[in-house]
C-alpha positions in Angstrom: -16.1 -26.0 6.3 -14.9 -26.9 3.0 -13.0 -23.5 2.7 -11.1 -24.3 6.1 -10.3 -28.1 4.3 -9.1 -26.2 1.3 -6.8 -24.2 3.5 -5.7 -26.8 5.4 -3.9 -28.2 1.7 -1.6 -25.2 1.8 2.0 -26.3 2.1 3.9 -26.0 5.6 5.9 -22.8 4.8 3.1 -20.9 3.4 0.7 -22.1 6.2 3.1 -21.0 8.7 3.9 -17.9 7.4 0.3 -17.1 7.5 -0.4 -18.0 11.0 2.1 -15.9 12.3 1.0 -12.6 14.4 3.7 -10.2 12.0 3.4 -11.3 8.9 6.8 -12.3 7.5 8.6 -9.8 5.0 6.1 -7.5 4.4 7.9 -4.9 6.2 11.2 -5.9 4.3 8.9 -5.1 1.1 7.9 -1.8 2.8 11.3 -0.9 2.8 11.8 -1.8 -0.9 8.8 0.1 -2.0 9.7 3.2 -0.2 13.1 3.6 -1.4 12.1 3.1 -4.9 9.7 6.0 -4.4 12.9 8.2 -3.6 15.0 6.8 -5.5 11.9 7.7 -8.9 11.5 10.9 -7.2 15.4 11.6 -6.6 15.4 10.9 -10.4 17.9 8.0 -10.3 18.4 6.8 -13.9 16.4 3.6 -14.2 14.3 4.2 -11.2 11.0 3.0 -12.2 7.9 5.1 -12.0 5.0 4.5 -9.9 6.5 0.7 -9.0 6.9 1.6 -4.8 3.1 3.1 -4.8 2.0 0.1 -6.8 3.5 -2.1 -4.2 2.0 -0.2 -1.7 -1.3 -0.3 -3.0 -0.8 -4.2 -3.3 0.5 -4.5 0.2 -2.3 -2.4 2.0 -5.3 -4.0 0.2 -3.7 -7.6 1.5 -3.2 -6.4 5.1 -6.6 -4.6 5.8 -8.3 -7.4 4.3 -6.3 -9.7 6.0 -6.6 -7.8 9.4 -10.6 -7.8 8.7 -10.9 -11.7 8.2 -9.1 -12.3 11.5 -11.4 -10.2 13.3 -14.0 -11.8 11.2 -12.9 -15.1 12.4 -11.8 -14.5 16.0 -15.5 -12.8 16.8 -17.6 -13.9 13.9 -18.6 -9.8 13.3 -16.7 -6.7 12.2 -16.3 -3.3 13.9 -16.6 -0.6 11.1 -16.4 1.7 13.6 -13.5 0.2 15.2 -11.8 -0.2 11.3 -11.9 3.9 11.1 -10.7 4.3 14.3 -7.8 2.5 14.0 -7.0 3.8 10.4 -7.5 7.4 11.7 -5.0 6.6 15.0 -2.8 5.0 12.4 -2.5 7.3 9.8 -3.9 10.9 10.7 -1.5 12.5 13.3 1.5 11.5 11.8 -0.2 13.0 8.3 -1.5 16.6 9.8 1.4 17.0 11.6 4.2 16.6 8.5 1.7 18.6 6.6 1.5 21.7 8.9 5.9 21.4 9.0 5.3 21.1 4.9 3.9 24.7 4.6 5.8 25.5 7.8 8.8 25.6 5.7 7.7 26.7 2.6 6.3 30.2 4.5 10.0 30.2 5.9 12.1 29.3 2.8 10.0 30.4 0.1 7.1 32.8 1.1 3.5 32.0 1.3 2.3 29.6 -1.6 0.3 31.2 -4.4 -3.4 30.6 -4.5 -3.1 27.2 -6.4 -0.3 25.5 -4.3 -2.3 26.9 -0.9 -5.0 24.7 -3.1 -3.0 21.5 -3.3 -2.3 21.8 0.4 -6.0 22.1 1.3 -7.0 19.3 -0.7 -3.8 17.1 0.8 -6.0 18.0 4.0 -9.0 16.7 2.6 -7.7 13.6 0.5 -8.7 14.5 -2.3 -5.5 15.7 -3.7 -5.0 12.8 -6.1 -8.6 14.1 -8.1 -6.9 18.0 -8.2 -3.5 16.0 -10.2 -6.1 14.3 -12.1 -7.6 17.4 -13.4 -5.4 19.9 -13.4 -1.8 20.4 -14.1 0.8 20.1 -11.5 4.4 20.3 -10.2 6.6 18.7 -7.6 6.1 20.1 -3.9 6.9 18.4 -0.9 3.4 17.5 -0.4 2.7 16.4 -3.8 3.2 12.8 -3.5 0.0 13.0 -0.9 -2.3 12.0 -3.8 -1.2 8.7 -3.3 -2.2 8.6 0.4 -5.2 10.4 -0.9 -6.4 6.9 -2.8 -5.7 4.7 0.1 -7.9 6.9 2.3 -10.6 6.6 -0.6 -10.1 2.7 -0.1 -10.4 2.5 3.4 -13.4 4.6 3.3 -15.4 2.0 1.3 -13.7 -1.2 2.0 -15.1 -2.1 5.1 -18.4 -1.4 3.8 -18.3 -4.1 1.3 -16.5 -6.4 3.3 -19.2 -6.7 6.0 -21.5 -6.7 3.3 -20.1 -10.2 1.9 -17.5 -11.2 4.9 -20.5 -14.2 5.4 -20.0 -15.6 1.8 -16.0 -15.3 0.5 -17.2 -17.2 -2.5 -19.3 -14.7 -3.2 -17.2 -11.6 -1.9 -14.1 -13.4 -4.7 -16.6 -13.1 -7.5 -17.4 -9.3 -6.7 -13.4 -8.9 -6.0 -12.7 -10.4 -9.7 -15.9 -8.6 -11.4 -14.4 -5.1 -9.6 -11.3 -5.6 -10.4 -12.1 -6.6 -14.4 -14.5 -3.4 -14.4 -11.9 -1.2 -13.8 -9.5 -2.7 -16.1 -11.6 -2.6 -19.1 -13.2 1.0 -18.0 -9.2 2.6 -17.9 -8.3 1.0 -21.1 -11.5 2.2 -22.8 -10.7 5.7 -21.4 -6.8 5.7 -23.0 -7.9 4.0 -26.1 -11.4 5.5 -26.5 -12.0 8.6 -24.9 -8.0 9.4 -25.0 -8.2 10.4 -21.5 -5.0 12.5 -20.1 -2.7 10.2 -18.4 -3.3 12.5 -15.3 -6.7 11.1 -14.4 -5.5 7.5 -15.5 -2.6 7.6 -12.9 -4.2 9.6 -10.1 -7.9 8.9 -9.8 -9.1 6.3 -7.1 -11.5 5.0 -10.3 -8.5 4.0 -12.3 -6.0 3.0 -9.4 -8.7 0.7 -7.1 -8.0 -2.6 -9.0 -4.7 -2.3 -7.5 -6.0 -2.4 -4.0 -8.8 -4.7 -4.8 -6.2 -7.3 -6.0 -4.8 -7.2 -2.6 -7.6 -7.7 -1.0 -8.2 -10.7 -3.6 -5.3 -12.2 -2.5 -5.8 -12.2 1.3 -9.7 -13.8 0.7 -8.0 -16.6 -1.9 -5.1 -17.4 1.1 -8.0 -17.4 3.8 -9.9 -20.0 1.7 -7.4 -21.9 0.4 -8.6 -22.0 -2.9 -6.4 -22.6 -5.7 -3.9 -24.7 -2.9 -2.0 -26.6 -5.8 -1.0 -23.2 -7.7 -0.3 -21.6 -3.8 1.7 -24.9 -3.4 3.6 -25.1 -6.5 4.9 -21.2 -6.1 6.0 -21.7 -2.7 7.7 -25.2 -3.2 10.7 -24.2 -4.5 12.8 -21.0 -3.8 13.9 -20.5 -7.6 10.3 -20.0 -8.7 10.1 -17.1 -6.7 12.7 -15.7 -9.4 9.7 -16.3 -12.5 7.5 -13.5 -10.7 10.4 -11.1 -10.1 12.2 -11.7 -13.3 8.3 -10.7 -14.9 8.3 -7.7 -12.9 11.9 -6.3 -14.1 10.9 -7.3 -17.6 7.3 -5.6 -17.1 9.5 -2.7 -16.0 11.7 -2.5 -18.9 8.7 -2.7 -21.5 7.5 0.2 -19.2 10.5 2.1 -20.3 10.4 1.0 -24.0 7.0 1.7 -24.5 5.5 3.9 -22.2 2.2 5.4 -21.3 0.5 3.1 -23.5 1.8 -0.1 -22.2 1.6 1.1 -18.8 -2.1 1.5 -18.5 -3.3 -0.9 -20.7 -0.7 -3.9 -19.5 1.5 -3.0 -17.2 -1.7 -1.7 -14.6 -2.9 -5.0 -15.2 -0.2 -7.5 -15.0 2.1 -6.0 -12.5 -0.2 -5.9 -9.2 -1.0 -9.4 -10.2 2.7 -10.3 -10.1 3.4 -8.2 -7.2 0.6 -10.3 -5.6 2.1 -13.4 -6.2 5.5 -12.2 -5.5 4.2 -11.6 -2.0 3.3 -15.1 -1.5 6.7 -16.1 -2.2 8.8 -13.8 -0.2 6.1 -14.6 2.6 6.7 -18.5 2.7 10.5 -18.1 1.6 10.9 -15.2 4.5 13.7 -17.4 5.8 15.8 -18.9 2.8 19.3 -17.2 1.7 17.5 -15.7 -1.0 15.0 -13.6 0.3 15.9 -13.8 4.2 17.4 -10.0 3.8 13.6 -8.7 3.6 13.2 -9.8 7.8 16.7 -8.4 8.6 16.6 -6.1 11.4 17.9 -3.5 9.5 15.5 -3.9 6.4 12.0 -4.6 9.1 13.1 -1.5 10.6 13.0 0.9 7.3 9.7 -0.9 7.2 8.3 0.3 10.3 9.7 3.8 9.2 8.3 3.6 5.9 5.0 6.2 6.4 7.4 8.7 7.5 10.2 8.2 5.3 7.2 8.3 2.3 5.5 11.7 4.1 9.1 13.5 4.8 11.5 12.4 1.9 10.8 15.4 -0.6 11.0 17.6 2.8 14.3 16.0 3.2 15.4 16.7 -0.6 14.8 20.2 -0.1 16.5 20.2 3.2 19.6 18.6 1.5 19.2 21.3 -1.0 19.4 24.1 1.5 21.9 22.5 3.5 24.7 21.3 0.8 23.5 22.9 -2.4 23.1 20.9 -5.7 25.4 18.3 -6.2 25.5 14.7 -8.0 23.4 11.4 -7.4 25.7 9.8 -5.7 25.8 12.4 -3.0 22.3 13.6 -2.7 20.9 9.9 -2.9 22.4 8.7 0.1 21.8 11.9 2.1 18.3 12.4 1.3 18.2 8.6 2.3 19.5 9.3 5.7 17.3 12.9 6.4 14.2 10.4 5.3 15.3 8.0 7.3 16.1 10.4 10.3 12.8 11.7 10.0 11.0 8.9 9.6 11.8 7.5 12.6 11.4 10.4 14.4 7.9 10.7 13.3 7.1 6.9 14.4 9.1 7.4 17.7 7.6 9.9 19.1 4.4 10.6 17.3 3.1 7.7 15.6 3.7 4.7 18.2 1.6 7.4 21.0 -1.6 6.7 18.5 -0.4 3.0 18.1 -0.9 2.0 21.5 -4.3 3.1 21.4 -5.3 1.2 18.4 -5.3 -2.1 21.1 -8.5 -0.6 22.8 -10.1 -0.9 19.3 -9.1 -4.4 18.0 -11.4 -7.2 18.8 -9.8 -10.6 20.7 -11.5 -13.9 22.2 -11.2 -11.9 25.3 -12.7 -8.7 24.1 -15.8 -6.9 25.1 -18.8 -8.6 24.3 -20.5 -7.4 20.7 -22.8 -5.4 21.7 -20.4 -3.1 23.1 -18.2 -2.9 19.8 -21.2 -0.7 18.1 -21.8 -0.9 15.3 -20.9 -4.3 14.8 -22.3 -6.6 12.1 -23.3 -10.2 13.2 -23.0 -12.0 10.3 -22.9 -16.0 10.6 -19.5 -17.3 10.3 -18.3 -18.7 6.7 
């Protein structure tokens, strides 16, 4: 009771943001992170590495975890079985299918891929790709920016798990979020400074990347409590503050370039999912001022909804504009690898990924769903 009073001090923008069904802007944010993946990967001067898979990272730890304290709420018990289900309908056609096109036309452009590239592609099968990067060397494919696909999988595979196993006490499960997500700072800054680790397994293991995730899932347990409703409150009172965050993360970005691997695992890793976090807040409860209102234009929601397919097909698409119009400048190839990723994107979530969607609803527990027993194995757990 006293975490519903505590959530009930939110402010009205935030707490109306939250109760909506869609939550607002994320999409918009989808759309941001996945063209600054293309833009990094199209090598656009400036382009900041790894910011659009951080924000991914942020953004899916928030919306599971959100997604699992709803269903927490609306049944008092979690489906683990029903959680894979859905993440396999969501994720796995639309995957296997841009994989099999991915060697597809390599066999047909290029010729059959050597013994270690057929090994990247079986391990993007197996998501575990991002622990072969780690490892061993590697270079750019059109499957190669699987590994970071590779991690979420990782995450959703053990999420649930812990969830259920603290979903009856969020105090607790926020102390084990905080101690996890501490762990792993100190254990990947004790494996640059210490151990001198390769920056390889630093950017590409699930062990150095969770905390990014976790602090996503932090964020949707602290909203669902309401703890911490002054700091919520003051962040989402005034649309300028929303600029402190941002203006951090573009400054966060530049040290990035000024100081590199060093600052980025030791600082940036650490401050700029936190930012992100709070950031997300923001454009959340701001979702319909001048200012940030572009993230739930039509236009910018829809990229979102493309967004998986436009991150599986966009280095499929560079190499197609490659084929097609030969090599020519940025300001060419950016916009048309844009509009193939786009292009295939939505064909991917028209007519494969919304099928699988649709079926997701026979797996998502409602006031009017089957009763428990019948959404095996389920967890009764007393309600917080």
């Amino acid at each position: 009771m006293a975490d519903r009073s505590r959530a009930s001090a939110l402010n009205g923008n935030l707490t109306d943001s939250l109760s909506q069904k869609k939550l607002p802007s994320l999409d918009g944010l989808r759309a941001v992170a996945v063209t600054l993946v293309i833009f990094h990967h199209l090598h656009v001067p400036y382009s900041p590495d790894g910011r659009g898979v951080l924000t991914f990272f942020v953004l899916s730890g928030f919306l599971i975890t959100w997604m699992l304290l709803k269903e927490s709420e609306t049944i008092g018990a979690v489906s683990v079985r029903n959680f894979y289900v859905r993440r396999v309908l969501r994720i796995f056609p639309a995957f296997y299918v841009f994989l099999i096109l991915s060697v597809v036309a390599r066999i047909l452009t290029i010729g059959w891929p050597d013994r270690f590239l057929f090994l990247d592609y079986l391990c993007s099968f197996s998501y575990t790709v991002n622990y072969r990067f780690a490892l061993t060397p590697n270079i750019e494919h059109t499957a190669w920016h699987t590994w970071a696909l590779a991690i979420e999988e990782q995450f959703y595979l053990l999420w649930p798990l812990v969830f259920v196993a603290f979903r009856a006490n969020l105090r607790k499960l926020t102390r084990v979020l905080i101690g996890a997500i501490v762990f792993v700072e100190i254990y990947r800054i004790v494996l640059l400074f210490e151990f001198h680790v390769h920056e390889n397994w630093l950017n590409y293991s699930f062990d150095c990347r969770a905390d990014h995730l976790l602090i996503g899932c932090l964020l949707a347990v602290l909203l669902k409590r309401g703890v911490l409703a002054p700091f919520w409150n003051f962040l989402t009172s005034r649309v300028w503050v929303s600029l402190v965050p941002f203006g951090l993360i573009i400054g966060s970005i530049a040290l990035d370039f000024r100081f590199h691997l060093p600052y980025r695992f030791a600082v940036g890793f650490v401050i700029d999912p936190l930012l992100t976090a709070l950031f997300l807040v923001q454009v959340m409860a701001f979702g319909q001022t001048p200012l940030w209102g572009w993230l739930n234009w039509r236009g910018t929601r829809y990229i979102g909804q493309v967004s998986y397919g436009m991150f599986l097909y966009h280095m499929l698409a560079n190499r197609l504009a490659i084929t097609l119009f030969g090599r020519h400048s940025l300001w060419f190839q950016v916009p048309v690898v844009m509009a193939l990723a786009t292009l295939m994107g939505a064909l991917s979530f028209h007519l494969l990924e919304q099928r699988f969607l649709r079926l997701k609803s026979r797996f998502t527990a409602t006031t009017h769903a089957k009763p428990a027993a019948a959404l095996a194995p389920v967890y009764e757990l007393s309600r917080t």
